[in-house]
N, C-alpha and C positions, 0 to 999 in steps of 0.2 A: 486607723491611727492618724492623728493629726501631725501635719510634716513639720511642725516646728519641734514636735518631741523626738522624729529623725534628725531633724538639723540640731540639736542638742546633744543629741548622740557624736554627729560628726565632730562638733564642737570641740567634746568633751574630748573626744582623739587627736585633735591637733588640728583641723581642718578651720582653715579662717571662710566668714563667710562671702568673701571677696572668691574665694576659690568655688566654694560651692554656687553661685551666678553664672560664676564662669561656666561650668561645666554641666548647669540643668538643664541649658538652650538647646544642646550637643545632645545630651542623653535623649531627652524628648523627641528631637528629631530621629534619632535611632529607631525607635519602638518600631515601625515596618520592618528595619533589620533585623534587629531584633525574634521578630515575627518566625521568617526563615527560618533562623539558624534552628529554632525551638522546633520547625517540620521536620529540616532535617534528623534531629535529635528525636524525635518519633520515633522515625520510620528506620534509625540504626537501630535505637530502641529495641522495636520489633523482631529486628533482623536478628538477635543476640539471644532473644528471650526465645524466638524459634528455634534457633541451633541447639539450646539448654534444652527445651523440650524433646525434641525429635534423638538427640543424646543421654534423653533419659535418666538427666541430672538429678540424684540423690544424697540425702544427707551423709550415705554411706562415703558417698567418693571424696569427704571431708577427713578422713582419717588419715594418719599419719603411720610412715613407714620410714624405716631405720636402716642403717648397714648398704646393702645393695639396692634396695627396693625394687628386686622383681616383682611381676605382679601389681603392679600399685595401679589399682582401677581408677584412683582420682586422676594420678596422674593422664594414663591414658585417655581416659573420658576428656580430662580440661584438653590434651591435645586435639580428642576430635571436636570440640566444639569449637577449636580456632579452625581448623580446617571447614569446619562448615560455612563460618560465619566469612573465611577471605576464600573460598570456595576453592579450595584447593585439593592437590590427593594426600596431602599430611602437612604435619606440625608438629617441630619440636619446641614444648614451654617449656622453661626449668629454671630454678632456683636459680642452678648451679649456670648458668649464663648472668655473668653478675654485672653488666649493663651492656649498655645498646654500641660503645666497638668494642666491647668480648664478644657479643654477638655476629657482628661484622664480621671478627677477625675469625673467629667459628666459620660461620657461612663461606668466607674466603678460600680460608688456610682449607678446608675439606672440600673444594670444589675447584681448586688448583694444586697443578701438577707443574714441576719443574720443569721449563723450557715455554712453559705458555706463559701467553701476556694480558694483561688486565689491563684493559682499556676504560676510560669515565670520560664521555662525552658532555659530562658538564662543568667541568672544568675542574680545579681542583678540590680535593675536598676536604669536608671536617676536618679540622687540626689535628684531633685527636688518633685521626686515619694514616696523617703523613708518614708516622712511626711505623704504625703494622705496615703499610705499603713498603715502607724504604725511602718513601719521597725524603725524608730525616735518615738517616744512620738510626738503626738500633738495634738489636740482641733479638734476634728471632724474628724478623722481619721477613714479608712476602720475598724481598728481594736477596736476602742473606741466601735463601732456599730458592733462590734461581728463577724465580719470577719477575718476569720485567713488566714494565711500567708504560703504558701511552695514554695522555692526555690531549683534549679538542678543548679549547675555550670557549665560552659561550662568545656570541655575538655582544656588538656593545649595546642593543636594545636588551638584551636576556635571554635569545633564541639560539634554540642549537644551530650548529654551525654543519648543516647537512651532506656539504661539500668536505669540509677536510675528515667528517667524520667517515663519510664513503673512505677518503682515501690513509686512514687510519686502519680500519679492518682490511687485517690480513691472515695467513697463515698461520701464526700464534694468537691471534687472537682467541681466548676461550669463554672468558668473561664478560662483560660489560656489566660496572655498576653506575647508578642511577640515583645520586643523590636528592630527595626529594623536597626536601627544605634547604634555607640557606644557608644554614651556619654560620660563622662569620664572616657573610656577606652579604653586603644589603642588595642581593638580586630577587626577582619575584619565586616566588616559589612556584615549582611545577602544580599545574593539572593533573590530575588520574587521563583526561583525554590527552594532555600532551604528551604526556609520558608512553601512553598506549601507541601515538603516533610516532616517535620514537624508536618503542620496540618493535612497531613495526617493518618500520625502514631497517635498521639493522637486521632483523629476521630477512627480511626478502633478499640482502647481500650475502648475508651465511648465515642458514637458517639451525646450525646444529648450536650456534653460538647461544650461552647460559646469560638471562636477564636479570641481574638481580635489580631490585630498589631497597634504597635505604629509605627505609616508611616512618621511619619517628619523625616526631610529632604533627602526623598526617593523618593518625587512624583517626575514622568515625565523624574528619571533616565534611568530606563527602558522599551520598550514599553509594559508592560503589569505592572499589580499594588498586591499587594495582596489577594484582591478582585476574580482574576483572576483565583487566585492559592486554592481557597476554602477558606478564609476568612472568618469570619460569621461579623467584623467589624471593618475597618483600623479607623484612628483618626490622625489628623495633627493642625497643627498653620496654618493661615492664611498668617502670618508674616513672614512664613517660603514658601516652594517653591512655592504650587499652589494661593497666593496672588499675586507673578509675582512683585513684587517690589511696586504694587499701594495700596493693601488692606491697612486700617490705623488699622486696629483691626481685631479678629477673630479667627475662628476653626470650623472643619468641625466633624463630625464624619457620615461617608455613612457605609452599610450593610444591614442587615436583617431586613424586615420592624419592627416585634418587637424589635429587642435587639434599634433601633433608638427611635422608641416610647417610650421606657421604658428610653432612657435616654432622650429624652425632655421632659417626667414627672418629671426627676428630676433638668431639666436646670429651666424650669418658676414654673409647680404645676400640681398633679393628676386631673386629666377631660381637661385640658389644654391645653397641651402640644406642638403641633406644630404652636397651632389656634393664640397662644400669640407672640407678639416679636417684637417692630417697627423696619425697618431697618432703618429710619432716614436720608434718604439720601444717605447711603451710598452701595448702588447695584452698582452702575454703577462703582466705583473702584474695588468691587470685581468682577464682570463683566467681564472687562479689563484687572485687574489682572490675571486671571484665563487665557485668549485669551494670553497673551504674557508671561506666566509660561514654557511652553516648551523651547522656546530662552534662558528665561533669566537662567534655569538651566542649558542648555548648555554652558553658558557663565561663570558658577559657576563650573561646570565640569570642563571646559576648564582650568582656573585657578587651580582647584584641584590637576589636572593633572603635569600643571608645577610646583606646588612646591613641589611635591614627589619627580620629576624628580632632581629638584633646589638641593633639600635637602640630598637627597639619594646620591645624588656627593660628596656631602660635607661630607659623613660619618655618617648623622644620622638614626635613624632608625624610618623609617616611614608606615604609615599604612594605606591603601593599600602604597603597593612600589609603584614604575616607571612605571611599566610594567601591575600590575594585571586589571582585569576587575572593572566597578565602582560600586555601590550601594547607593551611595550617595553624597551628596555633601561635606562633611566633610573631611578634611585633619588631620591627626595624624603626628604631627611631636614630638620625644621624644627629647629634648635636656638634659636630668640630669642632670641639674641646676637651682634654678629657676631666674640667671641672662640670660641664653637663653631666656626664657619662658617671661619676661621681654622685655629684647628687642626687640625680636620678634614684640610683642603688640604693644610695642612703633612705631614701622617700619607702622605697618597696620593704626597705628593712624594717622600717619601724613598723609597717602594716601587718607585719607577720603574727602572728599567736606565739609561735616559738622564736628565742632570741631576740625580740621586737629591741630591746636594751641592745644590742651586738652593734659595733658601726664596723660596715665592712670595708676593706681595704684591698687596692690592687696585690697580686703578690706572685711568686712564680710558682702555677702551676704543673707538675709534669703533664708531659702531652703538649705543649702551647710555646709559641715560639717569643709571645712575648708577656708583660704580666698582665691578670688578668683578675678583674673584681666581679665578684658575687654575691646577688644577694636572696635570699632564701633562710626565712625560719618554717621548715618541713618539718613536718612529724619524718618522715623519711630524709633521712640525711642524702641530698643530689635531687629529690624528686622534683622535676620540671613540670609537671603538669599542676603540683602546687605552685602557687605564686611566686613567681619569682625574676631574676633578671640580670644579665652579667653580658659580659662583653670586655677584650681586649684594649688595653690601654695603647693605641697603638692609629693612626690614621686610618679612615677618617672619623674618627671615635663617634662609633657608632654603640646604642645600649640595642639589647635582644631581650623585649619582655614576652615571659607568657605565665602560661598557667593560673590558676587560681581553679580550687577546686567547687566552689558556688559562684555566680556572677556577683555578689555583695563582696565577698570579698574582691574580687579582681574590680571592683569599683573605687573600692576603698586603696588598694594598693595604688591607682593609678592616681587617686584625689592627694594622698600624702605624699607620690613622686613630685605633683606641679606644686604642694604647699613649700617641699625641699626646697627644689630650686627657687623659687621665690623668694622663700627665707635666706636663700644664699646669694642673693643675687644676680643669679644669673637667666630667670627671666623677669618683666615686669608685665603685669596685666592690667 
């Protein structure tokens, strides 16, 4: 096809050709990157379609089960093929984990006991966490149920801080979580080997102490997972990479067949626990999704990629840069404004297939300590692995973009982010 009938297309979308110049010098230069990200995306590939085989995956375990759903072979089956693929000795998938801190708060709440302490060596975490922890007041909170709280800050480069973290672990300590992205904060996001060294060093101070990592939007960056690295229990959304853009609902948490059993006692009820949980239908989206999760983070890498690149030209400072190695799919762009941070949003919104008309606006979220804009037209209402991007109205207004479920898309959201702010003033090219 001749690129003027693509550049017509762009056109036709909103994209001036001032922007698209801008940004073909940038892409071009990529294609080595590119390159990568597409082997790695094999070779998860791979690794996914062998768990599906060797689990013996059948159109049977696509059936739908009602009321209790003992018995539900899909069910079971899709849990062993997570445990295969993050090589674990179990996994609980399920609907009924209805995003990544239910999951969390699952994982937690059933592998803490009253009197112990949760320790997070990376400092503080997801907003959305400070409630279940206590770090916030709230109604059911880890700490309402007698669970205390100790945090280590990372270093000012981004590095754990291996000294007060030694002198953190103590006698309550039972936990440690490990958040693996940055949430809202524009620090580098872990390695599977940092992370590994990490659990390390905690393991050899108090080796009976439980590892979790917070794995959203981590899976399938890497060819190997946390799991890998001595783990004792990673935890994600559905919604998020290993749904692959189909799951409608969910959350996994795989590791150690206790620390999983103790938290499906607390997902359904004690004596219970994995035997309850219809899936209703819906296996065979998560199925599917799981089968084309490798691509579609590639496709979200890819995009990641260009607008570091996009962005780091223009002068702002972004996290990873241009150049660094990935860990996630998440983009940190800082613009210190929150009219960047703004338009930005606005640019990803109109890019969307759903809502593309929607303008979004800051507003108060529950969960979030200040307001916060989002923007996201999902076929799935919240799914971050689709394109999308949001961020706190709040210093040093920073936007968080990821997702996009093909790389044209997540090209395109990123082309109508810089046409925004252009249009708005607030960059010039």
């Amino acid at each position: 096809m001749e690129q003027n009938v693509i550049t017509g297309m762009y056109e036709t979308l909103g994209i001036s050709q001032k922007v698209l110049d801008f940004a073909a010098d940038i892409e071009e230069q990529l294609k080595p990157r590119f390159q990568e990200i597409d082997e790695r995306a094999e070779y998860n590939q791979l690794k996914v379609i062998h768990a599906m085989q060797e689990c013996r995956v059948s159109d049977v375990h696509f059936s739908a089960t009602t009321g209790y759903g003992y018995n539900d072979l899909g069910r079971d089956t899709l849990e062993e093929v997570y445990s295969r693929v993050f090589h674990t000795e179990s996994a609980l998938v399920r609907p009924q984990l209805m995003s990544g801190t239910h999951a969390l708060h699952i994982a937690l709440s059933g592998n803490l006991r009253p009197g112990d302490e949760l320790l997070s060596p990376a400092g503080k975490p997801y907003d959305t966490l400070e409630e279940v922890i206590g770090i916030r007041d709230s109604a059911g909170s880890l700490k309402e149920y007698g669970v205390s709280y100790r945090q280590v800050d990372l270093l000012p480069d981004g590095a754990f801080d291996y000294d007060n973290i030694a002198k953190a672990i103590n006698d309550k300590t039972k936990l440690v979580t490990i958040q693996r992205s940055k949430g809202y904060d524009p620090r580098p996001t872990f390695s599977v080997r940092q992370i590994g060294e990490l659990i390390a060093f905690v393991k050899r101070i108090k080796p009976e102490v439980i590892c979790m990592v917070d794995n959203c939007y981590g899976e399938f960056v890497e060819t190997i997972e946390p799991t890998d690295a001595g783990a004792d229990m990673i935890v994600g959304s559905l919604i998020k990479n290993p749904g692959g853009g189909l799951a409608p609902i969910g959350g996994y948490i795989a590791g150690r067949k206790d620390c999983v059993d103790r938290a499906s006692y607390r997902l359904s009820a004690p004596g219970l626990g994995k035997e309850v949980g219809a899936s209703l239908g819906l296996n065979q989206p998560l199925y599917q999704g799981l089968f084309l999760s490798p691509t579609v983070v590639a496709g979200a890498l890819k995009g990641a990629v260009f607008a570091a690149n996009i962005y780091e030209r223009l002068g702002y400072g972004v996290v990873p840069n241009g150049s660094e190695s990935r860990h996630d799919i998440i983009q940190a762009i800082t613009f210190g404004s929150p009219e960047g941070v703004i338009s930005f949003c606005k640019g990803i919104q109109a890019a969307a297939p759903v809502d593309s008309f929607v303008t979004p606006e800051p507003w108060d979220m529950p969960g979030y300590d200040s307001p916060v804009i989002m923007a996201a037209g999902a076929f799935v209402q919240g799914s971050s692995i689709e394109l999308s991007a949001d961020g706190p109205i709040k210093p040093p207004y920073a936007v968080y973009f990821q997702g996009g479920l093909t790389w044209y898309h997540a090209k395109l959201g990123i082309l109508k982010s810089l046409q925004q702010l252009v249009d708005d003033g607030v960059v010039s090219l």
